[in-house]
TIRO-2110 file (N, C-alpha, C; in Angstrom, 1 decimal):
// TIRO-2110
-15.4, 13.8, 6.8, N, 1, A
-14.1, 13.4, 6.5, CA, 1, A
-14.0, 12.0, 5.8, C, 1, A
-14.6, 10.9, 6.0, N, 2, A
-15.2, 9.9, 5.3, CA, 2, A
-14.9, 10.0, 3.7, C, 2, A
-15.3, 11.1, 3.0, N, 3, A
-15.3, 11.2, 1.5, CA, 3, A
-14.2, 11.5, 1.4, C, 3, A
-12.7, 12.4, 2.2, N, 4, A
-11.9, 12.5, 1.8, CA, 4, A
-10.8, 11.3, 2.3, C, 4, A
-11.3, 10.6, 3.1, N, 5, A
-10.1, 8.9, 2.8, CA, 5, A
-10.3, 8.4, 2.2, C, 5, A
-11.9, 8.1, 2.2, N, 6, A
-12.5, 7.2, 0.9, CA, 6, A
-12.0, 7.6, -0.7, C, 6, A
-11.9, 9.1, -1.1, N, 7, A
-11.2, 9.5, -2.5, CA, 7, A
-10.0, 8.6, -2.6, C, 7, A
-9.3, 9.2, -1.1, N, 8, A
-7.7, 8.6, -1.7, CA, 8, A
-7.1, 7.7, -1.3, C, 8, A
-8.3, 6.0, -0.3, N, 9, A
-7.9, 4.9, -0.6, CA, 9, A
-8.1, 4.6, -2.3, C, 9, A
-9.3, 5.1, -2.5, N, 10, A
-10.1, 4.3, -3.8, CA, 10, A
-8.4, 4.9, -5.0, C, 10, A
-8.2, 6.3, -4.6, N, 11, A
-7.0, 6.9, -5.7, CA, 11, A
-5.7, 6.1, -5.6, C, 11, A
-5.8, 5.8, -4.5, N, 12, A
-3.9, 4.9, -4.4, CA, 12, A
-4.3, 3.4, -4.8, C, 12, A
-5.3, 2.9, -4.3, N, 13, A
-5.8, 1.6, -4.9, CA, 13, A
-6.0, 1.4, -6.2, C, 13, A
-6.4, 2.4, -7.1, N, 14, A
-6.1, 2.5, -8.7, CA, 14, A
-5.1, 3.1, -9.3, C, 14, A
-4.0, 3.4, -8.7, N, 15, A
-2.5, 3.6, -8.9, CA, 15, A
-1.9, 2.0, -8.7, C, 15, A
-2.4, 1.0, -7.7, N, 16, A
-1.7, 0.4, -7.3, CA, 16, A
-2.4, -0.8, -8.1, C, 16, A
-3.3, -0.7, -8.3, N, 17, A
-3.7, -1.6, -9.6, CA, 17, A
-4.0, -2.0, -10.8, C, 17, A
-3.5, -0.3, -11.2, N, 18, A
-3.1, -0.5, -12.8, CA, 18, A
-2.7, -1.5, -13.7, C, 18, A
-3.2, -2.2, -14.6, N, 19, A
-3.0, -3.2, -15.5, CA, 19, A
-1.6, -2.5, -16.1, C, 19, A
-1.0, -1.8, -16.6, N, 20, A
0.3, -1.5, -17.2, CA, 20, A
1.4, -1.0, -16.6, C, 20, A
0.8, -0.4, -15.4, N, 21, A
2.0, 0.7, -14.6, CA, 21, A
1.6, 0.1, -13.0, C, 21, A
0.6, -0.8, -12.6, N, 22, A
0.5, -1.3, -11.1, CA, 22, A
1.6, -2.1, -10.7, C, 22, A
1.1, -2.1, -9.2, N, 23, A
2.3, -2.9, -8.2, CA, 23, A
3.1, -4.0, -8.9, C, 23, A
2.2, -5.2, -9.4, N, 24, A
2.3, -6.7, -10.1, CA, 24, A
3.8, -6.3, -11.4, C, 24, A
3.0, -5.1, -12.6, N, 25, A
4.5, -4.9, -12.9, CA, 25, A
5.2, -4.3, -12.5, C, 25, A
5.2, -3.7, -11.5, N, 26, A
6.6, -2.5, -11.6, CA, 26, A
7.5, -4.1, -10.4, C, 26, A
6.9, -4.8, -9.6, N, 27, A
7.2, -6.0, -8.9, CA, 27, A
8.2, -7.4, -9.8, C, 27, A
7.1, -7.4, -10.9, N, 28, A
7.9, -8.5, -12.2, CA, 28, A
8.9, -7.5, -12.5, C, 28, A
9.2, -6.4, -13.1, N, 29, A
9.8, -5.7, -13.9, CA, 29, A
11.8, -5.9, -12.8, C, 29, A
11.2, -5.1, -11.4, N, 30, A
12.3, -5.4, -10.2, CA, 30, A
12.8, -6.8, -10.3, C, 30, A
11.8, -7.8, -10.5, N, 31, A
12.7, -9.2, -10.2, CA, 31, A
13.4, -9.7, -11.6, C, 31, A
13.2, -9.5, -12.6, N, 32, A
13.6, -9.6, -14.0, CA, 32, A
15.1, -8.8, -13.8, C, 32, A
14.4, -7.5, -14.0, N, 33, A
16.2, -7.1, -14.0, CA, 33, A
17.1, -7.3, -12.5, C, 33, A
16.6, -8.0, -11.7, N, 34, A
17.6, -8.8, -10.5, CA, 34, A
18.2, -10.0, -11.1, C, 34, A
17.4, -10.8, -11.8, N, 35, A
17.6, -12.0, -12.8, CA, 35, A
16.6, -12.8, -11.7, C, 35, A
16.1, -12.7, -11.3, N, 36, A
15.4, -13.7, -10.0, CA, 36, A
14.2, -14.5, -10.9, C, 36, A
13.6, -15.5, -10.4, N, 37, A
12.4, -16.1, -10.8, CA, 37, A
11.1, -15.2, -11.0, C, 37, A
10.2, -15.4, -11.7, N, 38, A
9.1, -14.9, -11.6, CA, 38, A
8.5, -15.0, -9.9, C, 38, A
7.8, -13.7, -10.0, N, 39, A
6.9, -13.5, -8.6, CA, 39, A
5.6, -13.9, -8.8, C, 39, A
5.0, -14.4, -7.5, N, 40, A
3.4, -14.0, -8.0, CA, 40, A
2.5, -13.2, -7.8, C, 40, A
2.4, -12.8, -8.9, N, 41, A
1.3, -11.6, -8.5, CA, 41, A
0.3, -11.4, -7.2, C, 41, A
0.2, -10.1, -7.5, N, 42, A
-0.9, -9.5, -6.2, CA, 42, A
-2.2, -10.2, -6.7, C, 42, A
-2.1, -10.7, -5.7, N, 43, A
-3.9, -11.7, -6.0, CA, 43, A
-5.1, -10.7, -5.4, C, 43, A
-4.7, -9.7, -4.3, N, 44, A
-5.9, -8.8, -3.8, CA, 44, A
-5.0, -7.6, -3.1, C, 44, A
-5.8, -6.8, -3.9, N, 45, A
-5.9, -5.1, -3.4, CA, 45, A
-7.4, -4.7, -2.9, C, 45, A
-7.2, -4.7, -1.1, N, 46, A
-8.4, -4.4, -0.5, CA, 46, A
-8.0, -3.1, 0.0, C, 46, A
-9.3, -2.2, -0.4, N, 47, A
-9.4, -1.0, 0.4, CA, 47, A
-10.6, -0.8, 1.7, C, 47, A
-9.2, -1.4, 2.6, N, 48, A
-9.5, -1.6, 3.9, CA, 48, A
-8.7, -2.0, 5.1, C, 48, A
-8.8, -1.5, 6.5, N, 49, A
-7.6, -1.9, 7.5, CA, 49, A
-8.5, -3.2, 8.1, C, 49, A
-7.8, -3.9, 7.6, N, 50, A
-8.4, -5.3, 8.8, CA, 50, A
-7.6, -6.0, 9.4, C, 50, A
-7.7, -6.4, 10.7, N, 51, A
-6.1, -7.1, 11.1, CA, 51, A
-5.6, -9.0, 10.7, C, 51, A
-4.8, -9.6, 10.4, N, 52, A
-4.6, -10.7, 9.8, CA, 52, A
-5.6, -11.8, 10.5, C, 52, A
-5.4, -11.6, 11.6, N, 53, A
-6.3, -12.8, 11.9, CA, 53, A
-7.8, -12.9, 11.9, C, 53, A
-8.7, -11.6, 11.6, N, 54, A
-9.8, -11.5, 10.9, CA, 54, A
-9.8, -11.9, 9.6, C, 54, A
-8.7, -11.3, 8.8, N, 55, A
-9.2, -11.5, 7.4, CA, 55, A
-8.5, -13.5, 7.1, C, 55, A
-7.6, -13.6, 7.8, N, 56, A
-7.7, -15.0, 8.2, CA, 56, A
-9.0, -16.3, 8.1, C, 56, A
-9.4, -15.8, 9.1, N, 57, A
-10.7, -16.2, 9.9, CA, 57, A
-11.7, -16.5, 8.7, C, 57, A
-11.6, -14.8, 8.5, N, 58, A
-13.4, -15.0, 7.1, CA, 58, A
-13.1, -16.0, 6.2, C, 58, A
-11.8, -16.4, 6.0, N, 59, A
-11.3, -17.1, 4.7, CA, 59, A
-11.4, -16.5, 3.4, C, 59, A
-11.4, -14.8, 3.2, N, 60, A
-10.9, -14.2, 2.4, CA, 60, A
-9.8, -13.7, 1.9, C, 60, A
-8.5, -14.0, 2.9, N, 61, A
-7.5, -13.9, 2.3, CA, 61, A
-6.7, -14.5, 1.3, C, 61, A
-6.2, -13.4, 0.9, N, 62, A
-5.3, -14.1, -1.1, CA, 62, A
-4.1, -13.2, -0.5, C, 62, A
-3.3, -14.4, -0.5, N, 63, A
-1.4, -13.3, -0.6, CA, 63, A
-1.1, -13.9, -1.7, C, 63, A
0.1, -13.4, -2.0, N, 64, A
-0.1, -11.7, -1.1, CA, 64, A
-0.8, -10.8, -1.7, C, 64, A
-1.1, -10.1, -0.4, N, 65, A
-2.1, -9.2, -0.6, CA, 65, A
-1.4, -7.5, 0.1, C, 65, A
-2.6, -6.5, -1.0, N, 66, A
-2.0, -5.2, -0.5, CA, 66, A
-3.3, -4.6, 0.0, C, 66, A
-3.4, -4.0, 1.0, N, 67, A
-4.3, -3.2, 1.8, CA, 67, A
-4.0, -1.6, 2.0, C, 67, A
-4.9, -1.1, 1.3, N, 68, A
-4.9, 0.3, 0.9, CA, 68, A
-5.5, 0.8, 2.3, C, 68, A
-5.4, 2.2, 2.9, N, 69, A
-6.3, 2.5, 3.6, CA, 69, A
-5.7, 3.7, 4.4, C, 69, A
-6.7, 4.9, 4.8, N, 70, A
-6.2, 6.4, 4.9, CA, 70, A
-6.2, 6.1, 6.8, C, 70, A
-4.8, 6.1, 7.4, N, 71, A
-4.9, 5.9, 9.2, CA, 71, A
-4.6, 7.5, 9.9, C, 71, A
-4.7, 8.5, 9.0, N, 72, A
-5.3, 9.2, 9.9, CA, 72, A
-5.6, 10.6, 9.1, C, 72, A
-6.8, 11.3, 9.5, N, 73, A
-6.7, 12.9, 8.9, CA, 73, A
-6.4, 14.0, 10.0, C, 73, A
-5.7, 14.9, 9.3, N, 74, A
-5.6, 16.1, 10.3, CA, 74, A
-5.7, 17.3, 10.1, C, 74, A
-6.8, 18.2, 10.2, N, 75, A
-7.3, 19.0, 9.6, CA, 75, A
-6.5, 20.3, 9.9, C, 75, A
-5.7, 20.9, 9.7, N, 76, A
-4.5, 22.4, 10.3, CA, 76, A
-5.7, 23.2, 10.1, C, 76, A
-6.0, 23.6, 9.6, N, 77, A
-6.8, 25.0, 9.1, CA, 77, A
-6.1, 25.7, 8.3, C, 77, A
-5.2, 25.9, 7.5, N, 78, A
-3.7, 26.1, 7.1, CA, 78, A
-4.3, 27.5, 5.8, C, 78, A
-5.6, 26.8, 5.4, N, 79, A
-6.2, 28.0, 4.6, CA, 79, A
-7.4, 28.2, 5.2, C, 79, A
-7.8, 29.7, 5.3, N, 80, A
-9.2, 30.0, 5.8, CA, 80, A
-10.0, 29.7, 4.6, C, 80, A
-11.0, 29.8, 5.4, N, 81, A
-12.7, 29.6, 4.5, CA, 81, A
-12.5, 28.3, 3.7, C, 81, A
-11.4, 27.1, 4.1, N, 82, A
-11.7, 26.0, 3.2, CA, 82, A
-12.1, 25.0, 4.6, C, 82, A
-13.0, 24.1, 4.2, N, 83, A
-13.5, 23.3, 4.8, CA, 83, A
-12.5, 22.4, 5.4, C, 83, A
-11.7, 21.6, 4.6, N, 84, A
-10.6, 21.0, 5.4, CA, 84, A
-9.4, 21.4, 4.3, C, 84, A
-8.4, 21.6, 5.1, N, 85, A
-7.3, 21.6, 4.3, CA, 85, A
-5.6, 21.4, 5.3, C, 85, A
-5.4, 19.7, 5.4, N, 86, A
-4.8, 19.6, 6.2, CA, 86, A
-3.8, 18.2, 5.6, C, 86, A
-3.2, 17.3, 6.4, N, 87, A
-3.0, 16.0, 5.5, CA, 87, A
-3.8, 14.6, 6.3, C, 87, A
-3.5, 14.0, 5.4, N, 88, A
-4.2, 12.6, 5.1, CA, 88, A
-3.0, 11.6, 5.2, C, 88, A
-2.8, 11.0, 6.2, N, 89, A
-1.7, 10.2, 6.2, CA, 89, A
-2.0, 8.4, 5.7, C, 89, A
-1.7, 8.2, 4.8, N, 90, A
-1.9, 6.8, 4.2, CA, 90, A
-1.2, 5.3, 4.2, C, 90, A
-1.7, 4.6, 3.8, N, 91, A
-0.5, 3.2, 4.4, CA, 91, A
-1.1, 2.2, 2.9, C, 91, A
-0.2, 1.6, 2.8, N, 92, A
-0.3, 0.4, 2.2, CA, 92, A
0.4, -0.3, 2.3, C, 92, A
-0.5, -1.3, 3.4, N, 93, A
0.2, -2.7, 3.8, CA, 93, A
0.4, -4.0, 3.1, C, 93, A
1.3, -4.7, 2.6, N, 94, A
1.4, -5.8, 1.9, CA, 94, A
2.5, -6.9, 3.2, C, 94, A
0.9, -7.7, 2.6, N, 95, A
1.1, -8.8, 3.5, CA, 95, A
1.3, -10.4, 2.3, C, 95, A
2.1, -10.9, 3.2, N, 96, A
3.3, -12.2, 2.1, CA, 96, A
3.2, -13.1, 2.8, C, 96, A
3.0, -14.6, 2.1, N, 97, A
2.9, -16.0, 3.0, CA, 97, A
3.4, -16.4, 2.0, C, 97, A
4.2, -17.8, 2.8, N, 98, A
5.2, -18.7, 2.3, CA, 98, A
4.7, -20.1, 3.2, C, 98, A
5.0, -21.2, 3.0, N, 99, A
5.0, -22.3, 3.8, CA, 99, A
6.0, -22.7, 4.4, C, 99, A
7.2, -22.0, 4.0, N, 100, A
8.4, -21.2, 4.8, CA, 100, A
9.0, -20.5, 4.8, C, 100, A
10.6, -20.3, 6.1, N, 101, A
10.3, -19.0, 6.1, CA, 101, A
11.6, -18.6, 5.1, C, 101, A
12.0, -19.6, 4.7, N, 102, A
13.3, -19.2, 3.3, CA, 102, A
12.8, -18.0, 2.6, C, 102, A
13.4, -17.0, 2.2, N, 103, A
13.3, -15.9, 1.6, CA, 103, A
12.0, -15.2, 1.7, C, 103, A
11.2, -15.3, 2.7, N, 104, A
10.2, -14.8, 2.9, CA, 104, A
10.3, -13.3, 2.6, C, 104, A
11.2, -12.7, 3.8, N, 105, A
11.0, -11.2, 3.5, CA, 105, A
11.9, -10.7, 2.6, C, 105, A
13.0, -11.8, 1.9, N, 106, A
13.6, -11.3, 0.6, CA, 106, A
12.2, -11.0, -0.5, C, 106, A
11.4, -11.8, -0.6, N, 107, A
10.1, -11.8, -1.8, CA, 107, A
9.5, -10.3, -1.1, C, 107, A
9.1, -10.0, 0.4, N, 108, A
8.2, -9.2, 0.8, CA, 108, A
9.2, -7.5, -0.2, C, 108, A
10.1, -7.9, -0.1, N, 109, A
11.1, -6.7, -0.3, CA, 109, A
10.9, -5.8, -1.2, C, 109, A
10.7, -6.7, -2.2, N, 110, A
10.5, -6.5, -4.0, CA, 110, A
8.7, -5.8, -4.2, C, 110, A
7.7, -6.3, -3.5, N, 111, A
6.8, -5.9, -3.2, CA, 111, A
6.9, -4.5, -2.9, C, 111, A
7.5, -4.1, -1.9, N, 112, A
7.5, -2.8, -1.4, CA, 112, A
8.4, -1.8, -1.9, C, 112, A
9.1, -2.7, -2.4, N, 113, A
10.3, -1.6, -3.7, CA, 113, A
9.2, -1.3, -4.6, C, 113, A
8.4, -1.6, -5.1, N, 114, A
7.5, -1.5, -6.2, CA, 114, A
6.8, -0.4, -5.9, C, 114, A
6.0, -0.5, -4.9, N, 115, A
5.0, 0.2, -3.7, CA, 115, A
6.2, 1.5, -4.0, C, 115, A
7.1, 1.5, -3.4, N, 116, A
8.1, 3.0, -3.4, CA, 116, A
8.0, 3.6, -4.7, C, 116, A
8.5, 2.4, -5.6, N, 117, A
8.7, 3.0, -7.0, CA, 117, A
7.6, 3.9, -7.5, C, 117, A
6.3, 3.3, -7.9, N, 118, A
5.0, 3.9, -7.8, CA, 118, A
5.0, 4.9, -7.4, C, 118, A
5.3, 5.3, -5.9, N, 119, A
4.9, 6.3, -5.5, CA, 119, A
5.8, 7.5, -6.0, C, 119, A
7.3, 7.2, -5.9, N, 120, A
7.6, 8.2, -6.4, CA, 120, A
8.0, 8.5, -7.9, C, 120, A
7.4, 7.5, -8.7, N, 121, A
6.8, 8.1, -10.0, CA, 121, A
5.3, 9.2, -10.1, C, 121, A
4.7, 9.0, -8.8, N, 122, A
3.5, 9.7, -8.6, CA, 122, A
3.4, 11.0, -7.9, C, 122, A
4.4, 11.4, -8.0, N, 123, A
4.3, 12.8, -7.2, CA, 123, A
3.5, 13.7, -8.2, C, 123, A
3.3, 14.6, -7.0, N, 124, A
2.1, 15.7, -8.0, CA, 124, A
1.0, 15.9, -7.4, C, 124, A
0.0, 16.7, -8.6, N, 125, A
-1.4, 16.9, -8.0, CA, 125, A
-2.1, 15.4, -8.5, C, 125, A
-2.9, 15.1, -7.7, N, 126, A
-4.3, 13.6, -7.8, CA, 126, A
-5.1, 14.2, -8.2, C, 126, A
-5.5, 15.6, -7.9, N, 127, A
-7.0, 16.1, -8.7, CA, 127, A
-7.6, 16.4, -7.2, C, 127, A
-8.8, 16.6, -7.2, N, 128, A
-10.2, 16.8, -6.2, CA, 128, A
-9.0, 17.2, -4.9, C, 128, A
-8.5, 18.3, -5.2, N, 129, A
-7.7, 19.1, -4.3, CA, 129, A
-6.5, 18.3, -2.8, C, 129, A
-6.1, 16.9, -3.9, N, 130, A
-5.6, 16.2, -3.3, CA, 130, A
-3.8, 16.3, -3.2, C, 130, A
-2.7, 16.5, -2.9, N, 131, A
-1.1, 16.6, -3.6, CA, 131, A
0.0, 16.1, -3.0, C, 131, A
0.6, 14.9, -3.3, N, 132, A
1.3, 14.3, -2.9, CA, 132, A
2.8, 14.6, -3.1, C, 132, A
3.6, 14.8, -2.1, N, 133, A
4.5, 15.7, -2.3, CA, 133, A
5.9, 15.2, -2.3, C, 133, A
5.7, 13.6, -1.8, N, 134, A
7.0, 12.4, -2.3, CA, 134, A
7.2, 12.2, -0.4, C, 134, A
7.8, 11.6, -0.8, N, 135, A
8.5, 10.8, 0.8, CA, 135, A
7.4, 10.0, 1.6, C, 135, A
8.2, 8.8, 1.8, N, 136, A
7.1, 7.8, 2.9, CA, 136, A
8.2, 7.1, 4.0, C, 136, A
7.4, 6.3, 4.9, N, 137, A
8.5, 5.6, 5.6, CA, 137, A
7.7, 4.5, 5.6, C, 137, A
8.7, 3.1, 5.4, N, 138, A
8.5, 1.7, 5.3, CA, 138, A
8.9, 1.3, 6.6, C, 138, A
8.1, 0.3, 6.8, N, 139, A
8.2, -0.5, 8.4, CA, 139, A
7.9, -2.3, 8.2, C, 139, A
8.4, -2.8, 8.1, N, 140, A
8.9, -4.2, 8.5, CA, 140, A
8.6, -5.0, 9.8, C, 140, A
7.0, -5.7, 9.5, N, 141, A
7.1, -6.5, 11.2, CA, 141, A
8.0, -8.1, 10.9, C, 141, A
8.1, -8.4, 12.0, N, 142, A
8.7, -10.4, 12.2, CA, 142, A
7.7, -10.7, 11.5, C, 142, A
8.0, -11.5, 10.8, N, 143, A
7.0, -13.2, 10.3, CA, 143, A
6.6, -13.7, 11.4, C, 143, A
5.4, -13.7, 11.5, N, 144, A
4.9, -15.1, 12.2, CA, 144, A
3.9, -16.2, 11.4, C, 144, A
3.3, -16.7, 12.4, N, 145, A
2.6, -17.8, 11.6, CA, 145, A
1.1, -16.9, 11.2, C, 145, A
0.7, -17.8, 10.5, N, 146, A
-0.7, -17.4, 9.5, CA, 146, A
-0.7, -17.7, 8.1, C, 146, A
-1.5, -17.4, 7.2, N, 147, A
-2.0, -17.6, 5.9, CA, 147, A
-1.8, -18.8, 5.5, C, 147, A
-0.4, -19.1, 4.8, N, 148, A
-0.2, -20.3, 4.5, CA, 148, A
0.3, -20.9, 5.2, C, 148, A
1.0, -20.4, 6.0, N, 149, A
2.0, -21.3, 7.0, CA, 149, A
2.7, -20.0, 8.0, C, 149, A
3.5, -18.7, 7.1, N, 150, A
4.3, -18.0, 7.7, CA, 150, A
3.4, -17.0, 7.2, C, 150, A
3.7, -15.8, 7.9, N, 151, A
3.4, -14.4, 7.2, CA, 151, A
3.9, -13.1, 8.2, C, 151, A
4.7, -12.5, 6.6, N, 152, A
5.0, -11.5, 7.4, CA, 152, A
4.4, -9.7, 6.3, C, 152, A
4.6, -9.0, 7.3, N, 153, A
3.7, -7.8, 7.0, CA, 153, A
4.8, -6.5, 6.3, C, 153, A
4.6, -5.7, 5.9, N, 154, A
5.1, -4.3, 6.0, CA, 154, A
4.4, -3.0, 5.2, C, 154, A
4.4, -2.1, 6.0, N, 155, A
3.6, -1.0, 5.6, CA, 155, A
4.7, 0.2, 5.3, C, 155, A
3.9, 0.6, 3.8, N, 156, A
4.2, 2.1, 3.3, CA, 156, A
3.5, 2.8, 3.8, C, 156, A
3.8, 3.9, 4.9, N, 157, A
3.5, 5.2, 4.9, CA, 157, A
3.8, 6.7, 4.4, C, 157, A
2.9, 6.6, 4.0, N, 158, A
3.4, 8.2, 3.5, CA, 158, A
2.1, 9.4, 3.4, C, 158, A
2.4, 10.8, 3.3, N, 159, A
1.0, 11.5, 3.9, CA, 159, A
0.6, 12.3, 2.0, C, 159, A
-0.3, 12.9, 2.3, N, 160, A
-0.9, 13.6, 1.0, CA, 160, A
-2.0, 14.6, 1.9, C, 160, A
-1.1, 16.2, 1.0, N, 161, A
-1.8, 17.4, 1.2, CA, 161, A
-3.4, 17.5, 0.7, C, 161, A
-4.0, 17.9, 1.3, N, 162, A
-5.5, 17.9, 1.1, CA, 162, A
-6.3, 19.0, 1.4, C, 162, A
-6.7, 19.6, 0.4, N, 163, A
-7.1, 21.2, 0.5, CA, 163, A
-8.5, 21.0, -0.1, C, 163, A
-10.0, 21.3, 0.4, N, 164, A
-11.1, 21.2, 0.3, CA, 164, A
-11.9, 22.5, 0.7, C, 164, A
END
């Protein structure tokens, strides 16, 4: 099962970091036509679940940052004689630091409108018997402290059919 999260972190992580159609613009593009200030870009797209105070700690974190990563598979059996063919439920968490907490999760917002938008410009087949069929749910934790001072979290969930 390993090759099939690993396909479709590595697949959403190069959706989400496209140089012309990634997070960064479809993010500038949302705050432009808001009239708002420039954002700053996504400094790191990791394909990996690590929790903040680890990636804290190593002193590898760059916010904001988006964290790609497959949290769960579940194999139906839904077609015989295929090896797996069930869904793959996905997350991309973007995590946002400020040195306060003034519009903190106003900025986190625009982030994850992006993250939506993406996704549902991407409906369809991914290829290597992967099919994403639209709809996610967004979840919003409290800011607390960390990164630079504050930080708060929220994850896109959404699942992708997977027939192998």
């Amino acid at each position: 099962m390993a090759g099939i999260s690993g396909m479709l972190t590595a697949a959403v992580a190069g959706l989400m970091s496209a140089p012309g159609d990634g997070m960064t613009v479809r993010a500038a593009a949302i705050r432009a036509a808001a009239g708002g200030a420039p954002l700053v870009p996504i400094r790191q797209i990791t394909q990996q679940n690590v929790g903040v105070e680890t990636s804290d700690k190593s002193g590898l974190a760059k916010y904001p940052a988006a964290l790609v990563y497959c949290d769960k598979l579940g194999n139906k059996l839904r077609e015989k004689f295929r090896q797996f063919s069930g869904t793959a439920s996905m997350v991309v968490e973007i995590r946002y630091s400020l040195d306060r907490l003034d519009n903190i999760e106003t900025e986190l917002q625009v982030y994850v409108d992006a993250v939506c938008a993406l996704l549902d410009d991407h409906r369809g087949d991914w290829g290597d018997g992967a099919f994403y069929t639209g709809g996610y749910e967004v979840s919003y934790e409290a800011a607390t402290k960390g990164g630079k001072n504050f930080l708060q979290r929220a994850k896109v969930k959404f699942d992708v059919e997977v027939s192998k």
